[in-house]
SENUDO-126191 format. One record per residue (C-alpha): y, z, x. Coordinates in steps of 0.1 Angstrom, whole numbers, plus 5000, padded with zeros to 4 digits. Layout:
# SENUDO-126191
YZX ...
END
This chain:
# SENUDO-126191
863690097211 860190027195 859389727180 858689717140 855189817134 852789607117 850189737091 846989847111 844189557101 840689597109 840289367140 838789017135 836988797155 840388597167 841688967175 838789077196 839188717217 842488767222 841989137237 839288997257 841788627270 844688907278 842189137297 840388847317 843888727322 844189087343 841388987363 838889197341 835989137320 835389447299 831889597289 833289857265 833189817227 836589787214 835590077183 838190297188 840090277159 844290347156 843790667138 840890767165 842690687195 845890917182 843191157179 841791137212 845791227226 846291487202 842991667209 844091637245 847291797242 845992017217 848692247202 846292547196 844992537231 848092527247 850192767224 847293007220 846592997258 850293067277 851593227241 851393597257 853093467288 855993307274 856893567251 856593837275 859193627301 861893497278 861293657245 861493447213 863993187227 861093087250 860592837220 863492577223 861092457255 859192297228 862492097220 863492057257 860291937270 859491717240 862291517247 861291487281 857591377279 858791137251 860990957278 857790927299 855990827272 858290497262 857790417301 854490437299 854190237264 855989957282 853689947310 850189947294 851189687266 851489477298 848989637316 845989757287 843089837315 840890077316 841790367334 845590477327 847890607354 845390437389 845790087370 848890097359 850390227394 847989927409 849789677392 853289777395 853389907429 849689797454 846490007461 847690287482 850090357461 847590337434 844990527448 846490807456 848090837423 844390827405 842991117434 845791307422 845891237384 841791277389 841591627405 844091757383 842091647355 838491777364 840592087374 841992107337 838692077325 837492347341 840292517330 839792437295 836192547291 836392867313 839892957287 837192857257 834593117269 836193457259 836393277224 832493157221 831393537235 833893717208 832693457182 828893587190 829793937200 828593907233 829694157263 832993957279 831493967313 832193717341 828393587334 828793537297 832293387306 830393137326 827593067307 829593007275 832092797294 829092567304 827592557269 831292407257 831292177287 827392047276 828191987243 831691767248 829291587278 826991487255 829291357224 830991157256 827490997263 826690917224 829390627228 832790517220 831990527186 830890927184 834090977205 835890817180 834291017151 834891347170 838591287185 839391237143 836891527131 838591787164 842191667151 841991687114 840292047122 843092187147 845692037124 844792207094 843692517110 847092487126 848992457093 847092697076 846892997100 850492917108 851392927068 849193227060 851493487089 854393287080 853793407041 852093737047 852993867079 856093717091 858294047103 861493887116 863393597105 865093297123 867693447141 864993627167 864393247177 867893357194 867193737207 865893777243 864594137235 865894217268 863394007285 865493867310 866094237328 868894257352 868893887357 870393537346 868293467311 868293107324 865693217350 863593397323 863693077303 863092847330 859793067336 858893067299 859692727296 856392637314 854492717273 856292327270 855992187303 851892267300 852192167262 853191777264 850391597279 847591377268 849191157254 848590997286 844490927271 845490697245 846190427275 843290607294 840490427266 842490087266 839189817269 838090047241 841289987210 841789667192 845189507202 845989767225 849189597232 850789717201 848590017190 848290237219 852090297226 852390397188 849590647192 851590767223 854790847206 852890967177 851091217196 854391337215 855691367177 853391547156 851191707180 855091867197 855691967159 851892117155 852992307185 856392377177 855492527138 851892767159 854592927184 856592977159 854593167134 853193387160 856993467174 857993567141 854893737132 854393987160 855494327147 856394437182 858094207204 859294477229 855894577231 854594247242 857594227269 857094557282 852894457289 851894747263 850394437239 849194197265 846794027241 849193947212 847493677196 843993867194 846094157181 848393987152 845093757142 842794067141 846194267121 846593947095 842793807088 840694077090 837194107114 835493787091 838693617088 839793617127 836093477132 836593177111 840293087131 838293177164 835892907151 838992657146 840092797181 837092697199 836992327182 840392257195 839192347229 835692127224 837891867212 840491917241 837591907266 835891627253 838991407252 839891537286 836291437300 836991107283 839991067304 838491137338 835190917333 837490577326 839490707356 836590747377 834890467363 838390207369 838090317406 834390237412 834889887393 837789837417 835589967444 838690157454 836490507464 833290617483 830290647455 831790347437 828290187432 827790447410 830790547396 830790167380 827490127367 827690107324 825190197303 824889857275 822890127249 825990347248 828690167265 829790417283 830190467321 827390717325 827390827361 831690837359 830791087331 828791297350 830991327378 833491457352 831191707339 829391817371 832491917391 833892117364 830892307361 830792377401 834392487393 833192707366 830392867383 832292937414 834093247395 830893397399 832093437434 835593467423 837393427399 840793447420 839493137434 839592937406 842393067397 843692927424 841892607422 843092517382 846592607397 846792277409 845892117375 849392077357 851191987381 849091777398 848991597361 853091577364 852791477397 850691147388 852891077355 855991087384 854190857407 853490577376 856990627362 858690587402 856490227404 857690187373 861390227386 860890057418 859389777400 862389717375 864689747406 862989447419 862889247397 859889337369 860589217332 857989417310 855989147291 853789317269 853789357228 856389697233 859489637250 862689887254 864489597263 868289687278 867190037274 864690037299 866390117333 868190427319 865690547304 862990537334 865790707354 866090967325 862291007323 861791027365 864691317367 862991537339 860191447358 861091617391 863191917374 859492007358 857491957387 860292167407 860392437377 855892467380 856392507418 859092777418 857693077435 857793357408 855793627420 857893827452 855094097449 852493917460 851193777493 853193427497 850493207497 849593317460 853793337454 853492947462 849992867447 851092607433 852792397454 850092487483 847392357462 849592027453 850091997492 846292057499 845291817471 847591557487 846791617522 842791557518 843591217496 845891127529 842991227552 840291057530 842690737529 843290717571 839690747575 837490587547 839790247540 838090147508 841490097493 842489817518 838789637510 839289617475 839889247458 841289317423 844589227411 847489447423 851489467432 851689167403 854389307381 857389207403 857688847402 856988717439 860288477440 862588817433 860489037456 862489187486 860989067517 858789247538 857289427501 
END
């Protein structure tokens, strides 16, 4: 289904002409500095997705609802998101602008299609950045030794959220450096924390992959997994960023769907080999399903390394979430900044101005470092509320994959024929229909109520908040028509002769 990949050459003169004739062909003229190189944009995906953040972070979870099997997600959802993924590869080896999920949707489907997918795809992400740096602040206070109050929470969250703002603003180039630098640390921190329990702590062996512990209770296990299963569902994105920082990749045509599929590949196996040196590494399961051990992680890595040890793999800990914030940051500021250029959004003087020192879009970047923080602070009043507020975050990400990969769909249906340097060819209508029904069985298994003790409106958080996000985009959309103003190039993937009339 891929084409045969060509032996990555530093890009030459002809190369960067030809990047720059194929985006002005698109109707763009590109500021950014084409320095990201194959290697560094990989990294910039992986440190998204990050497999420590997102094992260490739902690990206790998962294990506590489904017991050991909770694992095979990994497999399930791996598969999935690697369907998405070819979709996507297709689309922005056509389409290689700026932005990811609001361009691409743009050109296969038209602007309000488009814009609502980037308000969703945007809040979710400036939701999982906040996310992301208030998860990293227990780590930077135990890491110091400081009290883990709600203020130290906060004012370590921001500190993490400072520093990834200002390796964002150093340029593509610094990016670069630290997307390789945050990968090649969570990778072998990964490997080696992994093969250190696995070698001297491991207390069970394979077959508890395959032993529920009585996790399930009463009930159907399939329920319990289904509810575990979300470690995988929140595990396998990012690799969405690699398309994110197109105007910034030599050949992006070719290179960016490989980094794609490689970041669904090893960063799913990085993932994969963490869960599963913690499963078999906790001495008490039961205890972990009961609630007795609700912090297993802290537990087995305070148990295995010792208090100096434990320090140095919370230091690896806190670059994968610097490295996961940064990338994520990365993300949102070409998002933002692909609106304002497409003057698609109120503020979108702003949001498309580009610094030529840094070449970077400096007041995009801002935006996705000042909300955050306002997201971050607001736990001072309560942290129930943001709870509530990073509800919205992953599936609000799943929700704008969904909306790409339905254009996507529609657009085959009527007539599009994928152009760009990565093609799936005769396999490319089955497997956009695979990719859209994973699709909605995820986004149906995040919204599942799963809490009957609680008030409903926190038992269904998470499709409220999805509902509310949507809502306010519809609002903004009926009453502040920038969408319908703007000029650039859109609904040009279906050829106009097979279009169905009235489209």
């Amino acid at each position: 289904m891929s084409p045969t990949p060509a032996t990555p050459t530093a890009p030459t003169g002809s190369d960067t002409d030809s990047d720059a004739a194929h985006l002005a062909s698109l109707g763009y003229s590109s500021e950014f500095k084409r320095d990201m190189s194959p290697w560094a944009n990989f990294s910039l995906g992986f440190t998204y997705l990050s497999p420590v953040v997102g094992v260490y972070s739902l690990f206790a979870y998962a294990l506590a609802t489904g017991g050991p099997p909770m694992i095979w997600s990994f497999l399930i959802v791996g598969v999935g998101q690697l369907l998405v993924a070819l979709v996507f590869s297709e689309v922005v080896a056509q389409y290689p602008v700026a932005g990811g999920v609001y361009p691409w949707a743009r050109r296969l489907w038209g602007r309000r299609w488009a814009w609502m997918t980037g308000w969703i795809y945007l809040i979710a992400l400036l939701c999982t950045i906040a996310s992301v740096v208030y998860g990293a602040g227990p780590y930077l206070a135990s890491t110091f030794g400081f009290a883990p109050t709600v203020n130290t929470a906060i004012v370590c969250s921001l500190a993490i959220l400072a520093l990834a703002t200002v390796i964002n603003f150093l340029g593509t180039r610094v990016l670069a450096t630290a997307a390789v630098i945050g990968f090649t640390a969570e990778i072998v921190g990964a490997l080696a924390v992994g093969g250190w329990l696995l070698a001297t702590h491991r207390h069970h062996n394979l077959g508890a992959l395959f032993d529920t512990f009585g996790a399930q209770g009463s009930h159907s296990y399939l329920w319990a997994f289904a509810a575990a299963g979300l470690i995988g569902v929140y595990q396998y994105y990012g690799f969405e960023a690699c398309g994110d920082v197109a105007e910034e990749v030599p050949d992006p045509g070719r290179l960016i769907p490989k980094a794609m599929r490689r970041t669904i590949y090893i960063g799913g196996a990085a993932a994969t080999f963490v869960c599963l040196a913690l499963v078999l590494s906790v001495a008490d399961i039961p205890a972990v399903i009961s609630g007795k051990d609700a912090d297993p992680v802290t537990t087995l890595l305070d148990q295995a390394f010792g208090t100096v040890g434990s320090k140095v793999v919370l230091g690896i800990v806190l670059l994968s979430f610097l490295s996961c914030a940064m990338s994520l940051q990365a993300a949102a500021s070409r998002l933002a900044f692909s609106y304002g250029r497409d003057d698609m959004i109120m503020g979108s003087r702003l949001l498309r101005k580009f610094s030529q020192a840094k070449h970077v879009p400096p007041y995009a970047l801002l935006l996705a470092a000042i909300v955050p923080a306002v997201v971050v602070v607001g736990s001072k009043i309560s942290t129930d509320a943001l709870t509530k507020v990073i509800s919205f975050a992953a599936v609000g990400i799943y929700l704008g994959f969904q909306m790409v990969v339905l254009a996507a769909l529609r657009a085959r249906l009527k007539g599009w024929q994928p152009s760009g340097k990565y093609r799936l060819g005769r396999w490319g209508l089955p497997v956009n229909i695979a990719a859209l029904a994973y699709g909605l069985l995820a986004i149906v298994n995040m919204c599942w109520p799963r809490t009957p003790g609680t008030p409903w409106y926190d038992n269904w958080i998470v499709p409220l908040s999805a509902v509310v996000v949507v809502g306010i985009g519809l609002l903004y959309m009926a009453v502040h028509r920038s969408h319908g103003r703007s000029d650039a190039p859109y609904d040009d993937a279906i050829p106009k002769a097979a279009a169905l009339p009235g489209s």
